[in-house]
Steps between C-alpha positions, in 0.01 A plus 500: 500500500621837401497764748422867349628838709276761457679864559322790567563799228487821686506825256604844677429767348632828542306829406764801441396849505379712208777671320509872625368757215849713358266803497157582645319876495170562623239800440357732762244325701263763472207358271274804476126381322638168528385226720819298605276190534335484129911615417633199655227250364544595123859523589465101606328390187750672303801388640324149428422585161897610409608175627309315268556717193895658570676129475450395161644802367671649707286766535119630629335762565145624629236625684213429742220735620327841464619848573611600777560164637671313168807338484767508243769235498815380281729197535814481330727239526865481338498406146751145587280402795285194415148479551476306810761753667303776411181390621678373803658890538164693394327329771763553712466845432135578486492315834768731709418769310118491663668413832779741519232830379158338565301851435764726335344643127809408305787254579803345268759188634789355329618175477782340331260289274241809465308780600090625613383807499168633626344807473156664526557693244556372089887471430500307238708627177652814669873465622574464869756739587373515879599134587844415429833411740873439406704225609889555481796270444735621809840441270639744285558438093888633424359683165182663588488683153496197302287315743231777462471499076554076512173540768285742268578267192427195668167660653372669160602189299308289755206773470483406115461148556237544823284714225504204256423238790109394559627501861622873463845366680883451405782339656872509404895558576774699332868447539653763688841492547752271552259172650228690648153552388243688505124374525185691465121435495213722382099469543226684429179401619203435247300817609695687183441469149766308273663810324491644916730267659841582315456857584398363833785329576790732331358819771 
């Protein structure tokens, strides 16, 4: 008679935090004619709705409601992130986005894999100069003059290709000098019309 050992399979699982956002802004709280409940609700069903439409291209945009209380919304996720990472990242960001400014009347967050922006207001095709943040590389290049033209070719040459790209986004590198490189990215979202974006993207 064969004797059979039976041995128990236990699974751990181990639930790490949600990235942190690399840039968040929020609007003044003060919602005059607006009632921060009927805000929030369309606010839910939109940040729904851009989940389900943003991943399969990359992109979505929106809006729920009636004056004064409607919600406008846009998700825009990095034109090399696959579709499961950006739904995974929209939701992400709809959900701490609601969390972190429950009742403000405009909000935006940043990820690495994307962005959401809120407003009660219509954004859509007019360029955000408002919202924006640098991030700086701490070392210093030893020929800042040729750094600076190599950067504006490689940025208006990637601007070109962006234009020409359903996705409205470009990726590339340029040899700088001796074995470095220089790599660049440029996006627009899909608020703008096609013949837009270029000059867009070269201001």
């Amino acid at each position: 008679m064969t004797a059979v050992l039976a041995y128990p399979i236990i699974y751990s699982i181990i639930l790490l935090p949600p990235p942190e956002p690399v840039f968040e802004k929020f609007s003044s709280p003060k919602l005059e004619n607006v009632n921060p409940i009927n805000l929030l609700a369309n606010l839910n069903v939109l940040t729904d709705y851009l989940s389900i439409q943003a991943p399969p291209s990359g992109f979505g945009l929106g809006s729920i409601g009636q004056n004064p209380n409607q919600a406008y919304g846009l998700a825009l996720c990095r034109g090399d992130v696959s579709t499961p990472d950006c739904k995974t990242c929209v939701v992400e960001a709809g959900s701490e986005i609601r969390k972190r400014c429950p009742y403000d009347k405009g909000a935006i967050i940043w990820y690495d894999n994307c962005l959401f922006k809120y407003a009660n207001m219509e954004f859509f095709g007019h360029v955000d100069n408002q919202n924006k943040f640098y991030m700086w590389n701490l070392n210093n290049v030893s020929e800042p003059q040729l750094f600076n033209a190599k950067t504006k070719e490689l940025l208006s040459d990637l601007a070109t290709q962006a234009y020409a790209n359903p996705k409205m986004y470009a990726a590339g590198e340029m040899e700088l000098y001796g074995s470095n490189k220089l790599y660049g990215l440029t996006q627009c979202a899909g608020t703008f019309p096609a013949l837009s974006v270029r000059n867009v993207l070269t201001t």
